[in-house]
MARLUM-898265 format. One line per 8 residues: their letters; for each residue z, x, y of C-alpha. Coordinates in steps of 0.2 Angstrom, whole numbers, padded with zeros to 4 digits, m for minus. Example, Ala and Ser with C-alpha at 12.3 -4.5 7.8 and 13.67 -1.06 7.14 Angstrom:
! residues 2
as) 0039 0062 m0022 | 0036 0068 m0005
END
This chain:
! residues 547
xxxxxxxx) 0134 m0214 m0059 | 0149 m0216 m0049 | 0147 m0218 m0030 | 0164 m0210 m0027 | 0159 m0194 m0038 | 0141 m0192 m0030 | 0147 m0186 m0015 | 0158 m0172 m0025
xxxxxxxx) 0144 m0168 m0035 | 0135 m0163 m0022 | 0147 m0153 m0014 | 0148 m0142 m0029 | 0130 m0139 m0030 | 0130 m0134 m0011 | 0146 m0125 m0013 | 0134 m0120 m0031
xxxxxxxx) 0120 m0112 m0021 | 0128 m0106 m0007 | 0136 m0093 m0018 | 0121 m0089 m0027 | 0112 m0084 m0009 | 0129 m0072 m0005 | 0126 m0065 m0023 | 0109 m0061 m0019
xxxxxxxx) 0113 m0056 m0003 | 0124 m0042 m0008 | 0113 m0038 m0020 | 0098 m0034 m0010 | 0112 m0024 0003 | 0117 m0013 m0010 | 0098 m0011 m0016 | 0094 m0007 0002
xxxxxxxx) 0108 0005 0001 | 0101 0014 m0015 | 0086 0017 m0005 | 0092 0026 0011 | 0090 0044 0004 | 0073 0037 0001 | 0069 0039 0021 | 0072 0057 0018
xxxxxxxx) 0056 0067 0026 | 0061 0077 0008 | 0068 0073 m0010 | 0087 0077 m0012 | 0091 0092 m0026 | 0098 0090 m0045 | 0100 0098 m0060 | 0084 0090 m0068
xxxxxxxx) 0075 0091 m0049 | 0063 0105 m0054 | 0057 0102 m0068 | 0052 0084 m0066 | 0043 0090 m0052 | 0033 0102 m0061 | 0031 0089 m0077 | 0024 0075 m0059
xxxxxxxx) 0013 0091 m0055 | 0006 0095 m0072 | 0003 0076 m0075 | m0009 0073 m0059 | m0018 0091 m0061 | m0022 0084 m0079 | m0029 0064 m0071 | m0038 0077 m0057
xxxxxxxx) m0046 0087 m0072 | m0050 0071 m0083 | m0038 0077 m0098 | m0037 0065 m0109 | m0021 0065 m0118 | m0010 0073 m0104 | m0005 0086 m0112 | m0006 0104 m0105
xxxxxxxx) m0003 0114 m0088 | m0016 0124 m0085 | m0016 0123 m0067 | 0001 0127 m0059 | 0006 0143 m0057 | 0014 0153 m0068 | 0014 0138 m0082 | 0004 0146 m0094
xxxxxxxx) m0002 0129 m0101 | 0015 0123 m0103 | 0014 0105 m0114 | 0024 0092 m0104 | 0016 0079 m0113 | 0019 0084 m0129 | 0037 0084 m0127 | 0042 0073 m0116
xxxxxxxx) 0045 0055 m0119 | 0030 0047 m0112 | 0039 0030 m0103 | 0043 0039 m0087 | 0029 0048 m0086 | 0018 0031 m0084 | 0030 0027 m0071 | 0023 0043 m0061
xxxxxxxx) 0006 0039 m0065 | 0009 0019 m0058 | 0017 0029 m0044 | 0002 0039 m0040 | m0008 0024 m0041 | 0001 0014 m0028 | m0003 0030 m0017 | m0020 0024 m0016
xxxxxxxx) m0027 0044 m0017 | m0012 0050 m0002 | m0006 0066 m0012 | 0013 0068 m0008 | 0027 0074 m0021 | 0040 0068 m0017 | 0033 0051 m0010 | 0028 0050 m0029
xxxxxxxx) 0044 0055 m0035 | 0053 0041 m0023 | 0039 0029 m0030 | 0045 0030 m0046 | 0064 0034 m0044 | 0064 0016 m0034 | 0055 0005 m0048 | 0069 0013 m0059
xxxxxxxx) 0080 0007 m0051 | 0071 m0011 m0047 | 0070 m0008 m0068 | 0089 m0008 m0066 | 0094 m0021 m0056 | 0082 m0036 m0064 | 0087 m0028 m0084 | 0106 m0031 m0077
xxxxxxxx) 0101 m0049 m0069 | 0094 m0054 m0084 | 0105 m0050 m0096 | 0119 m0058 m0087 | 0109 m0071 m0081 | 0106 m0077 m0101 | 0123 m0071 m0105 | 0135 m0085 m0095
xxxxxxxx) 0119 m0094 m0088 | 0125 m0090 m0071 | 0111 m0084 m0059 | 0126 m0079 m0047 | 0134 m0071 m0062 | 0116 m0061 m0065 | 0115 m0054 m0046 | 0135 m0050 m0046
xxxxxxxx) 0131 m0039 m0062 | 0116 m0030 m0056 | 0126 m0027 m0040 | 0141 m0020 m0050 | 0126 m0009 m0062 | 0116 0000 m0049 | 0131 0004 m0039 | 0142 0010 m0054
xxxxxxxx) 0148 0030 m0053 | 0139 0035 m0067 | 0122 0027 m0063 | 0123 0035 m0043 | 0126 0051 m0053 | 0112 0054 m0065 | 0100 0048 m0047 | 0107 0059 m0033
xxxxxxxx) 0117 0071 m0042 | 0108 0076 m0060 | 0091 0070 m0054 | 0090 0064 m0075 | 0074 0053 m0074 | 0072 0051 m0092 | 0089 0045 m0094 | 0090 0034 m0080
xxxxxxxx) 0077 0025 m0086 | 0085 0023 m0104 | 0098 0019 m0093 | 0088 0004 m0085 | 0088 m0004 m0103 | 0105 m0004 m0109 | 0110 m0019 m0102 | 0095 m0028 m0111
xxxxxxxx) 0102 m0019 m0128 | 0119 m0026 m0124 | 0111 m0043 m0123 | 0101 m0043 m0139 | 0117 m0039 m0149 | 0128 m0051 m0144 | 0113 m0064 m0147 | 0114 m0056 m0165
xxxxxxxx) 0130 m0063 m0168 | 0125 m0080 m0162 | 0109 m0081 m0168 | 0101 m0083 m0151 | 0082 m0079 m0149 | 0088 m0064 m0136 | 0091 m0057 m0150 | 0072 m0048 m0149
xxxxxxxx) 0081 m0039 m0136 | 0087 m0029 m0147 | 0068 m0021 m0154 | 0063 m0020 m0137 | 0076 m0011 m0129 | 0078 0001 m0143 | 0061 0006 m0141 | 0060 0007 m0123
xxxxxxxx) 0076 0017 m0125 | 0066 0030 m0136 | 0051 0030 m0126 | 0062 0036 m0110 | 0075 0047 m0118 | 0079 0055 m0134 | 0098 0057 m0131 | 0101 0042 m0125
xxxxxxxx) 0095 0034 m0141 | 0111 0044 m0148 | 0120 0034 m0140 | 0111 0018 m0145 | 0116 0024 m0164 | 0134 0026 m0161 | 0137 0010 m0151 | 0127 0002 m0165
xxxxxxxx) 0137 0009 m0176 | 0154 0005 m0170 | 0148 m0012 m0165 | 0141 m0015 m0182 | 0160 m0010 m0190 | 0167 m0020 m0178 | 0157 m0037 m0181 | 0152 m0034 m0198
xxxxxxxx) 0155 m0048 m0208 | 0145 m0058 m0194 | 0130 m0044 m0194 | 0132 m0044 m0214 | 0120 m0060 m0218 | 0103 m0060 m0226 | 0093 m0067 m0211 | 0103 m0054 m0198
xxxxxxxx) 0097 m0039 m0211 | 0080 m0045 m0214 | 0078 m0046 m0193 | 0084 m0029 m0190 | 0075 m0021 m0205 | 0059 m0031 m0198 | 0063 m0023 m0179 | 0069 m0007 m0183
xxxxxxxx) 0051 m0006 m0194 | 0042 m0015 m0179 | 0051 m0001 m0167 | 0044 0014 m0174 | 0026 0007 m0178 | 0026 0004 m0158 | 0033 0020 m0153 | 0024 0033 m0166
xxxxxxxx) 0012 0038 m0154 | 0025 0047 m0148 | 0038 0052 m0162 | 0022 0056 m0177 | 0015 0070 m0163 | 0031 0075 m0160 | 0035 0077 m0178 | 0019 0087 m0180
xxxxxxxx) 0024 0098 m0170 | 0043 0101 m0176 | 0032 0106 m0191 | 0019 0115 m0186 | 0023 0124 m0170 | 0037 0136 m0167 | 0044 0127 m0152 | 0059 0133 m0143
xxxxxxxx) 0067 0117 m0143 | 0066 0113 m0159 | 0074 0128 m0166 | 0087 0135 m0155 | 0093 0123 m0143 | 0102 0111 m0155 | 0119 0111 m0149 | 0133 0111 m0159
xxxxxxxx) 0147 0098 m0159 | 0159 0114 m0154 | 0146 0112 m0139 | 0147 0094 m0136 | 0165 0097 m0136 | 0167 0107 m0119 | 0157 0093 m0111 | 0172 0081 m0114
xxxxxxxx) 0181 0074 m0096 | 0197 0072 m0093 | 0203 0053 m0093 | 0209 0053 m0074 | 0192 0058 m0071 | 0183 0043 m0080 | 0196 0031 m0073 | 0201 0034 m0056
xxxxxxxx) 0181 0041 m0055 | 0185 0057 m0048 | 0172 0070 m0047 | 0173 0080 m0063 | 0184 0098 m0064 | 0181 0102 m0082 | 0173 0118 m0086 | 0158 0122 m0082
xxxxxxxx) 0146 0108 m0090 | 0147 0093 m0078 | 0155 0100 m0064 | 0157 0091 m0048 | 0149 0074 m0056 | 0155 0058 m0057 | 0158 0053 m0075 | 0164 0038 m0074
xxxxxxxx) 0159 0019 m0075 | 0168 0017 m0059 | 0184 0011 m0052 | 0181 m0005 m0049 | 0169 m0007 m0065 | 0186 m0002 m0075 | 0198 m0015 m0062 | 0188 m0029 m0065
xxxxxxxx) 0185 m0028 m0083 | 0204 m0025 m0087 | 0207 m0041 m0078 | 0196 m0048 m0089 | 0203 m0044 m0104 | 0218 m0055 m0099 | 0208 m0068 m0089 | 0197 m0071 m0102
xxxxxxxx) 0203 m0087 m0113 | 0188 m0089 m0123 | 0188 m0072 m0129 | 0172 m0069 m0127 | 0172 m0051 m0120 | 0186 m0043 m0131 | 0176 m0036 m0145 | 0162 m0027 m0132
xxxxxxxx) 0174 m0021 m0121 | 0183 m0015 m0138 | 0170 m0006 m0140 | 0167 0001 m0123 | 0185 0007 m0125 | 0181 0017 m0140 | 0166 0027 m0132 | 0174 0030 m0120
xxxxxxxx) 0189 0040 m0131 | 0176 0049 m0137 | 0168 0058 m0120 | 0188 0061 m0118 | 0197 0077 m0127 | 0209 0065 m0137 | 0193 0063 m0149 | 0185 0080 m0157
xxxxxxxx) 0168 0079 m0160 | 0170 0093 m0174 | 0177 0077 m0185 | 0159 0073 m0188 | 0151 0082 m0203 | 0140 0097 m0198 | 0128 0088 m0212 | 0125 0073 m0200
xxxxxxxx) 0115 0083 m0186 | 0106 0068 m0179 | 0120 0066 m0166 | 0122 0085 m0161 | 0106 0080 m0150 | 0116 0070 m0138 | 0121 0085 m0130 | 0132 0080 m0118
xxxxxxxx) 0146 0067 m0124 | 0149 0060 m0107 | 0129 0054 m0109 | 0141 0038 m0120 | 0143 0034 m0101 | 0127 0025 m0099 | 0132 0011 m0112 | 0148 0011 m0108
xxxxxxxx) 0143 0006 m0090 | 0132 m0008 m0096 | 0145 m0017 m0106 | 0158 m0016 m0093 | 0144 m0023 m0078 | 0142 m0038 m0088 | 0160 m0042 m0091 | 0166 m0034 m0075
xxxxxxxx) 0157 m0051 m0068 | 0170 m0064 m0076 | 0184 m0062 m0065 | 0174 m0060 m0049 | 0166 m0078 m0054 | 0183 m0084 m0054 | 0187 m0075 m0036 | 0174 m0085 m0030
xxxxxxxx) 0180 m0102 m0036 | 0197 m0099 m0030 | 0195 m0089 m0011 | 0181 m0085 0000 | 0188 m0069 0002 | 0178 m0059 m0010 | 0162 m0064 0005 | 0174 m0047 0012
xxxxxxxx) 0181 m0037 0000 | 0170 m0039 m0014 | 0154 m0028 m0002 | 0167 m0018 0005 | 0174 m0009 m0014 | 0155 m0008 m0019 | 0151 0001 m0001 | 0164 0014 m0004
xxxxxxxx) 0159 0016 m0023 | 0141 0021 m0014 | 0145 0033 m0001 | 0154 0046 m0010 | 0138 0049 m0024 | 0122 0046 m0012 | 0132 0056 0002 | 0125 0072 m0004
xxxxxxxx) 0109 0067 m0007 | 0105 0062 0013 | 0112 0073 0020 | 0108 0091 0009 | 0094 0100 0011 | 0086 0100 m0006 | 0083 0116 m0015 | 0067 0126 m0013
xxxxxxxx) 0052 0119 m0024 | 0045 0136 m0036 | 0032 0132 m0049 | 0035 0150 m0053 | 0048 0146 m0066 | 0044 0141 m0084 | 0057 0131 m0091 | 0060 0139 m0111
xxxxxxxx) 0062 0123 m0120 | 0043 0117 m0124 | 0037 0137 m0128 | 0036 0144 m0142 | 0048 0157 m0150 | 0036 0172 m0148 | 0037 0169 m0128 | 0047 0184 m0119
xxxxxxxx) 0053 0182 m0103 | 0049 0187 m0088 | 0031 0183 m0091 | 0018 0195 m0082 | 0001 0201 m0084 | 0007 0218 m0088 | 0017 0211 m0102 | 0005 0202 m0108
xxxxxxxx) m0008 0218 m0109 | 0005 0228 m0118 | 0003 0216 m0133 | m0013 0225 m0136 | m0025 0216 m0131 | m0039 0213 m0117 | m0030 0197 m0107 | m0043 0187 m0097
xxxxxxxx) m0035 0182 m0082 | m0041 0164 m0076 | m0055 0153 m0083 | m0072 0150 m0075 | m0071 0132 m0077 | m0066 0118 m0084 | m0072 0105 m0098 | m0067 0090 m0100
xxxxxxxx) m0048 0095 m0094 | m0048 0110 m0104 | m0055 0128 m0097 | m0068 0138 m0102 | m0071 0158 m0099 | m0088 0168 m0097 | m0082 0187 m0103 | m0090 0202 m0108
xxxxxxxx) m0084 0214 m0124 | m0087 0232 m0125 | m0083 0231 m0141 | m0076 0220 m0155 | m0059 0214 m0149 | m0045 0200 m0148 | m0046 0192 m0131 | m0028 0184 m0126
xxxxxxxx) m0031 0169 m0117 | m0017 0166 m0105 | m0009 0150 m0114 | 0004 0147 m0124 | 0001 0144 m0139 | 0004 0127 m0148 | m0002 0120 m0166 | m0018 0109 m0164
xxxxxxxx) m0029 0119 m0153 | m0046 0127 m0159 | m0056 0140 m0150 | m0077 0136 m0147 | m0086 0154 m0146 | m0104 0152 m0140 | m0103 0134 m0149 | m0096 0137 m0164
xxxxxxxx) m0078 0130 m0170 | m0065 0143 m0174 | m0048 0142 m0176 | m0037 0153 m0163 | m0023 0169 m0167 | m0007 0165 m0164 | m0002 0184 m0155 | 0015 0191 m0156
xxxxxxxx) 0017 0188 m0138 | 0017 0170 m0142 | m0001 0167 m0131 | m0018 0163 m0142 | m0030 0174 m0146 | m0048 0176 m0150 | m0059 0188 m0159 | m0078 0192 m0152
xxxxxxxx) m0091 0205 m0155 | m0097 0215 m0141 | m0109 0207 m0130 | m0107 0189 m0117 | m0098 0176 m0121 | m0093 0160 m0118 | m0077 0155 m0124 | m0070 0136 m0122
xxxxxxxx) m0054 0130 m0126 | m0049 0114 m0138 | m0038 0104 m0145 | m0038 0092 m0159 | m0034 0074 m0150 | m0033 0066 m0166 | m0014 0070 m0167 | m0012 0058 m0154
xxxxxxxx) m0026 0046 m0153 | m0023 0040 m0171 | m0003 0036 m0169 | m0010 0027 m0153 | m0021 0015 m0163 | m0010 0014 m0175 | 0004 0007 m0161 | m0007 m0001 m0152
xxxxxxxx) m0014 m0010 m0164 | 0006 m0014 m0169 | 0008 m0021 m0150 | m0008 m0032 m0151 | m0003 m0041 m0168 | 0015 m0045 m0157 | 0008 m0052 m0143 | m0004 m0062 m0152
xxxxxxxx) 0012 m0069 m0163 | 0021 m0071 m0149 | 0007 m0082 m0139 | 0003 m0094 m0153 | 0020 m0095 m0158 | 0023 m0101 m0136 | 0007 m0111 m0138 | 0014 m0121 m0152
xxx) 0030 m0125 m0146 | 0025 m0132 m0127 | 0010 m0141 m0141
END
C-alpha cells in the first residue's frame, strides 16, 4: 500500500464512522421522540382506540380463563361472546400477548397497549434499517431511512391519530417487501423477502395486503420483461404457495366462517369503489402534508408521506445517475395518483371485488412511504459528503415533521374507555341493536342471564325448566359451536335474535358450552408443520455453506 494514501484512507474510515454514530444518533432521538406520549399516565384517543382495547381485554380474560384458541368474549360487558379471534388477523394480537408477558402479572391496559405500540415501532425502525442497510450497503444509509420511516406523516398518523394497530404493523413490513422486489430483479438472495413480508403483511392486516396486490401489480407491468423468466416465475409460484401454507391457520378459519356463519362483515360492509372514491385526498394535502379537508372520511389526518419524504426523493430523481431509484419512485408516483381525485376508482370492473376491501384508498399511503424512505436517503448521503450542515438541519426538518402529528396525542385527554359498545362487524346478521335483556326475552324465549362457571374457557349454566323450552344463552351465535346438556352432545339453534339456543325437558340441568377447535387446530398443524420444513431447509442449507 502507498504510505502517502494510508494516512487518507483512514481519514475516510473516521470521517466513515463518525457519520454512522450521528446517523444513529438521530435515530435513537427521534425514537425517543416517538415515545414521549408514552410517559402519558393514560393512552392518547383514535379512531381504532376502542376497539383494540376491547380485542387486548377479551384476549387476557381468555389466557385468565385458559381458552385455548382465543376466541370469544364472554367476560366483558355487554360483549355477548363477541369473536375477536376469529376475525382479527392474529399477528398483533401475539404482540399484546408478548406484551402482557413482559408485565410479569402487573395488569395495566394501557401499559399493555404502550408495550405493544413501542415494539411496532421498534418493528419499524429495524425493518427500515435493514432494508436500506442491504439496499446500498450503507449502515449510515440504513439508520437515515429508518429515521425518515418512523417519522414520516403517514406512519405518526395511523399511531396517534387513527390508533390503526393492524395496519401499522403491516406497515412495519413494507420496507422489507420493497426490498425483496428489487432483489427479484437482480437475483439477489433478499429476494425471500418477498414471502416473508407478504405473509407477515396478511397476518397483521387484510387491507394492507390490497395494497401489496396493487403495488405488485403495477411494479410487475413496470419491470416485466425482467420478472418474466422461468426461474423468477418458478420462485414466486414456490412463495406465493409457501405464503399461504404458513398463514392458513388463519385465512382456512376465516374462510369457514365467510361460509358458514352469517357474519356482518362478510355480507354488508364491502365497500364499494363509489365508496373508496370519497376517501380520495386532494394533491396539496398529500404534498405539502397538510391535515386533510376532504369530506368526511379522513378528516383532519395527515395523508401524506411527508414533506420532506416527497423533497428529498424529488431531488433524487435528478441526483441519481445510476438510475437506480427511477422505476420505484415511478411506481410510488402512480399510487399516489390513485388516492388523489385525478384517478376514479370506478374504472376498475365491479367483477374484480378483491380490491373493494381496501376501503380506504389513502391506505396506498403505507407503501408509498416505504419506497420513498429508501430513496429519500440518496441525496441526504450526498449532503453529508459535501457539508456538515445536515448535523443541523437534517434533525431540525424531522423535529417539525413530528410535532404537529404526536401533538395531540400528549397533550388530549383521551376519550372515555366503555366496554358497553359492541362493534357490529364480527356479529351475525340476526343481531339487533341496542342489545338488552328485554329484547332478548321478547324473542320468546327463557334468556339465562350469566353462567355459573366456567370449563376450560367456556361457560357453563346450572338452570331449572318448568317445562320443555328453548333456553337462549346469552352469546352470539357463530358456526362451530355445540351445546353439552347433562353430557350429551347436541348441536345448538341459531334463534332469530341472532343468540343460540337450547332445547330441555323439564327438570335440572346442566348446560356447558362448546366449540369445535378442530377448525383451527388443524390449519395450525398444517402451517406449522409448513414453518418447521423451512426452518430445517434453511439451517442445513446455512450449515452447508459455512461447511
Amino acid at each position: 500500500m502507498d504510505v502517502k494514501l494510508q494516512p487518507m484512507m483512514e481519514r475516510e474510515m473516521r470521517d466513515k464512522m463518525t457519520t454512522q454514530r450521528w446517523s444513529f444518533f438521530f435515530l435513537s432521538l427521534t425514537l425517543a421522540a416517538l415515545f414521549i406520549p408514552m410517559l402519558h399516565h393514560n393512552l392518547w384517543g383514535g379512531d381504532d382506540w376502542g376497539p383494540h382495547l376491547l380485542r387486548m381485554q377479551a384476549l387476557n380474560a381468555q389466557l385468565d380463563h385458559q381458552q385455548f384458541p382465543p376466541l370469544f368474549d364472554y367476560w366483558t360487558e355487554n360483549q355477548y361472546g363477541l369473536s375477536w379471534g376469529a376475525f382479527y388477523p392474529p399477528l398483533s394480537t401475539l404482540l399484546l400477548f408478548i406484551s402482557r408477558i413482559f408485565l410479569f402479572g402487573f395488569e395495566n391496559n394501557a401499559l399493555q397497549m404502550k408495550l405493544t405500540l413501542g415494539s411496532i415501532i421498534l418493528i419499524s425502525a429495524f425493518s427500515a434499517y435493514y432494508s436500506t442497510k442491504r439496499e446500498f450497503s450503507s449502515t449510515t444509509a440504513g439508520n437515515i431511512s429508518a429515521t425518515l420511516f418512523i417519522s414520516s406523516s403517514y406512519f405518526l398518523c395511523n399511531y396517534f391519530q387513527r390508533f390503526a394497530v393492524g395496519e401499522c404493523l403491516a406497515m412495519a413490513f413494507m420496507p422489507l417487501l420493497i426490498r425483496g422486489c428489487n432483489a427479484l430483479l437482480t437475483g439477489d438472495k433478499d429476494r425471500k423477502l418477498i414471502p416473508l413480508s407478504c405473509t407477515l403483511i396478511l397476518l397483521s392486516n387484510i387491507p394492507s395486503f390490497i395494497v401489496v396486490l396493487i403495488f405488485f401489480f403495477i411494479f410487475s407491468l413496470i419491470n416485466i420483461k425482467k420478472i418474466i423468466t422461468r426461474e423468477n416465475i418458478v420462485f414466486l409460484a414456490k412463495s406465493a404457495l409457501v405464503s399461504l401454507i404458513i398463514s392458513s391457520f388463519y385465512w382456512l378459519p376465516l374462510l369457514y366462517h365467510m361460509h358458514y356463519s352469517d357474519i356482518f362483515a362478510f355480507t354488508k360492509m364491502q365497500k364499494s369503489y363509489e365508496f373508496i372514491n370519497q376517501t380520495r385526498v386532494n394533491i396539496l394535502h398529500v404534498l405539502f402534508a397538510t391535515k386533510n379537508t376532504s369530506g368526511t372520511i379522513g378528516y383532519s389526518l395527515f395523508l401524506s408521506p411527508g414533506i420532506l419524504l416527497i423533497a428529498l426523493c424529488f431531488i433524487a430523481l435528478f441526483t441519481d445517475k445510476e438510475r437506480t431509484s427511477r422505476s420505484m419512485l415511478l411506481i410510488a408516483g402512480i399510487l399516489i395518483l390513485m388516492l388523489c381525485p385525478v384517478f376514479s376508482w370506478n374504472w376498475i370492473p365491479e367483477k374484480i371485488s378483491l380490491l373493494q376491501l381496501i376501503q380506504f384508498s389513502w391506505r396506498l399511503l403505507s407503501c408509498i412511504t416505504a419506497i420513498l424512505s429508501l430513496y429519500a436517503v440518496l441525496p441526504v448521503l450526498q449532503w453529508m459528503n459535501k457539508s456538515k450542515s445536515w448535523l443541523i438541519i437534517l434533525p431540525m426538518l424531522i423535529a417539525l415533521q413530528i410535532i404537529f402529528p404526536i401533538h395531540g396525542a400528549i397533550f388530549s385527554t383521551p376519550p372515555e374507555y366503555s366496554s358497553n359498545i359492541l362493534y357490529r362487524d364480527y356479529v351475525n346478521n340476526n343481531i339487533k341493536f341496542p342489545i338488552t335483556h328485554e329484547s332478548l326475552n321478547e324473542a320468546g324465549s327463557f334468556v339465562i342471564e350469566k353462567p355459573n362457571g366456567f370449563k376450560n374457557g367456556y361457560p357453563y349454566f346450572n338452570v331449572e325448566a318448568e317445562k320443555s323450552t328453548t333456553l337462549t344463552l346469552p352469546y352470539i351465535m357463530y358456526s362451530g359451536y355445540y351445546v353439552m346438556i347433562d353430557n350429551k352432545k347436541t348441536q345448538p339453534i341459531y334463534l332469530d335474535s341472532g343468540f343460540i339456543g337450547a332445547n330441555v325437558e323439564k327438570g335440572m340441568h346442566t348446560i356447558t358450552l362448546g366449540y369445535d377447535k378442530n377448525i383451527y387446530i388443524i390449519p395450525g398443524l398444517i402451517s406449522l408443520t409448513m414453518l418447521l420444513i423451512i426452518i430445517i431447509s434453511e439451517s442445513r442449507l446455512y450449515i452447508r455453506r459455512h461447511r
